[in-house]
N, C-alpha and C positions, 0 to 999 in steps of 0.2 A: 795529855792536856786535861784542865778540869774541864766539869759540864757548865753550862750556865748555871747561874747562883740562883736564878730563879725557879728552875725546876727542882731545886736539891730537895730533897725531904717532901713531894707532892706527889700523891698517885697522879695518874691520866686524870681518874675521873674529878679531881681538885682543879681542872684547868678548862672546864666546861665541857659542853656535847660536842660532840663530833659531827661536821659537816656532812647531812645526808643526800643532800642533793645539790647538783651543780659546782661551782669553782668557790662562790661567796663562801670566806670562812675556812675553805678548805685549809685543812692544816697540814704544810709541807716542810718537813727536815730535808736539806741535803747535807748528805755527810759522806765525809774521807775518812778513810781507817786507813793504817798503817802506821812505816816507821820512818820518820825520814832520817834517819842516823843509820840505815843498811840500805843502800842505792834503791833499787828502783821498788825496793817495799814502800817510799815516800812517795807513790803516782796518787793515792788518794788523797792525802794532805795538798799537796801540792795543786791539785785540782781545783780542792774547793777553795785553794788562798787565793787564785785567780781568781776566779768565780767571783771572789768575794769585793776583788782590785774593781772587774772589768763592767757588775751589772749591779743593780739596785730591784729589789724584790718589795711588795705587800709587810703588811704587820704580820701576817697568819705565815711569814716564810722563814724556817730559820737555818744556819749553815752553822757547819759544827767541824771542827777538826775531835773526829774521836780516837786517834792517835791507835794506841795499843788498850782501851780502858776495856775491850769488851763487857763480859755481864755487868758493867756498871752503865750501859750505856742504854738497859732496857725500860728506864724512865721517858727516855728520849724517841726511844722506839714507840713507848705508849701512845703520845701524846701526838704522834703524826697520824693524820692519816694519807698522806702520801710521804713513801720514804724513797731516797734516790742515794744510791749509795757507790762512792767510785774507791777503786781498790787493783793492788795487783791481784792478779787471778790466774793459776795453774791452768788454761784453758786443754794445754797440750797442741800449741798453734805457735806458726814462728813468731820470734821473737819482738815485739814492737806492735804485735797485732791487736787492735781494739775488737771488743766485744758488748754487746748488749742484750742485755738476758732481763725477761720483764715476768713480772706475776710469782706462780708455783715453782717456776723452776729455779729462782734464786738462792735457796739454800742453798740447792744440789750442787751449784757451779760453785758456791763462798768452799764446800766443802770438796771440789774435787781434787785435789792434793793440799794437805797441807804444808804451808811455804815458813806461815809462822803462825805465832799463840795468840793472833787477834783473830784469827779468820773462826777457830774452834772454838773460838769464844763468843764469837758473832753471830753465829748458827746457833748457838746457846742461846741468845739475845732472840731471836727470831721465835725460836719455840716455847721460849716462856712467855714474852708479850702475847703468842696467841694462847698459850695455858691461861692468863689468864685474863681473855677477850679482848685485847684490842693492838689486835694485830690492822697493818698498816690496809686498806683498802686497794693502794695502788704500789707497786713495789717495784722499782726499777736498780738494775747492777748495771753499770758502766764499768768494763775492767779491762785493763790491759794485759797483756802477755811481758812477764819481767824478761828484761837482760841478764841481768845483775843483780844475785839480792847478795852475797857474803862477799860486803865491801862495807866495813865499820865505815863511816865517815864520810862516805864516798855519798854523792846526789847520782839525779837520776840522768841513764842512758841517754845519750842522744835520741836514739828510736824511740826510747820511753818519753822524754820532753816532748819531743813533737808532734806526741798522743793527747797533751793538756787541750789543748780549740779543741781538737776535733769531739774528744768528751765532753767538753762544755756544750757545744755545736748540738748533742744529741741530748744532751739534757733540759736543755733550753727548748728543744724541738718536743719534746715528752710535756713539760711543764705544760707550755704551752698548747698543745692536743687538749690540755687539763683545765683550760683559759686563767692560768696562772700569770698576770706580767715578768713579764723578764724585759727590764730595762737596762740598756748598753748605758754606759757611762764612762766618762773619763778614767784614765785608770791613774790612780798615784801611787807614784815610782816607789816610795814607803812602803804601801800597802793601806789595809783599812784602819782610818785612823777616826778619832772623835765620835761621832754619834753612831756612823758604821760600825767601828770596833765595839763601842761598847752593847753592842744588840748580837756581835759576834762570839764564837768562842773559837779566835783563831789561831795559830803560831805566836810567838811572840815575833817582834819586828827583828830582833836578834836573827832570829830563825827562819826566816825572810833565804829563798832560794839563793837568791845572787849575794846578800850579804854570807850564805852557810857555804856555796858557792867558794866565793873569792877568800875566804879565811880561811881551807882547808891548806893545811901547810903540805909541800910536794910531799914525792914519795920518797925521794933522797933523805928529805930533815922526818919521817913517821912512815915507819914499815906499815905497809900497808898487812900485812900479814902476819903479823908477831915479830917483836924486837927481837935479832939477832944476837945478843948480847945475853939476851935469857935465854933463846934455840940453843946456842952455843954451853952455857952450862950445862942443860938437859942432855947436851949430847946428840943436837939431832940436826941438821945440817939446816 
């Protein structure tokens, strides 16, 4: 997904000082990385689409679906000083398992196995924004433990789904530590639409779980594993 159009082409320091003391100002990214087109590589998307349904944030707050963009994503990095970032995570913990990893130790955990090319590009994102100074003050990983990542097509695990509250749950509880509002609100069934969306950089509505969801055609009419029809040339059962 793109970045907002408004940070395109601006350093950090083109978007003003950084909040030094207290909540007023403080400048907060939350963001989802992944993929929602390989199952439960889509738990960080999927998070902050919520997120984005269920609360209403500040001026100084922004939600980002950062897809797969990594190093293009370290504009966005700059410009927070609080970053919260929810992602599947090789924790090496069963499957479905939430985790929270806050401050220094968040590279290490984005880097301990890699799953896929957002995470080593993320870690990339993290090293450069502090190369060069304005790395995040407050840094929080919300991650889950995947079920399932090689499933083209396929949405997230049941275990993985029903990991979405309880990530929000801690993230909201963080912000807040931070005297950030986090306002609950209605949530529409769409998703974030008009003045919400447009302050967002979220899915498209296409891309909307239950509509990506309910349009996946069985496994009978789309081999979930490579058409048999081409196995079958190659010779390979």
């Amino acid at each position: 997904m793109n970045a907002s159009s408004e940070w395109r082409g601006a350093s950090a320091k083109d978007r003003g000082p950084r909040a030094e003391g207290g909540s007023e100002g403080l400048r907060v990214l939350i963001l989802g990385i992944g993929n929602v087109l390989w199952a439960d590589e889509g738990f960080g998307v999927r998070a902050v689409e919520e997120l984005a349904r269920r609360y209403r944030f500040g001026p100084h707050v922004r939600i980002l679906d950062g897809g797969t963009q990594g190093i293009y994503l370290v504009d966005q990095v700059r410009w927070a000083d609080c970053l919260v970032v929810f992602d599947a995570v090789d924790y090496g913990l069963p499957p479905g398992t939430l985790k929270r990893v806050e401050g220094a130790e968040v590279p290490r955990f984005l880097g301990a196995k890699k799953m896929s090319l957002h995470q080593t590009g993320f870690q990339e994102v993290l090293a450069l924004a502090d190369l060069l100074g304005d790395y995040p003050r407050h840094l929080l990983l919300i991650g889950v433990q995947p079920v399932e990542l090689e499933d083209f097509g396929g949405s997230l695990r049941p275990q993985v789904k029903a990991r979405i509250w309880p990530a929000i749950s801690l993230a909201c509880a963080y912000l807040e530590g931070l005297g950030v509002t986090c306002e609950r609100i209605q949530a529409d069934p769409a998703g974030p639409s008009g003045q919400i969306a447009r302050a967002l950089d979220l899915p498209d509505p296409a891309l909307g779980m239950d509509r990506y969801e309910s349009g996946r055609p069985s496994a009978a009419a789309a081999c979930r594993h490579g058409d048999p029809r081409v196995l079958a040339r190659l010779g390979m059962p």
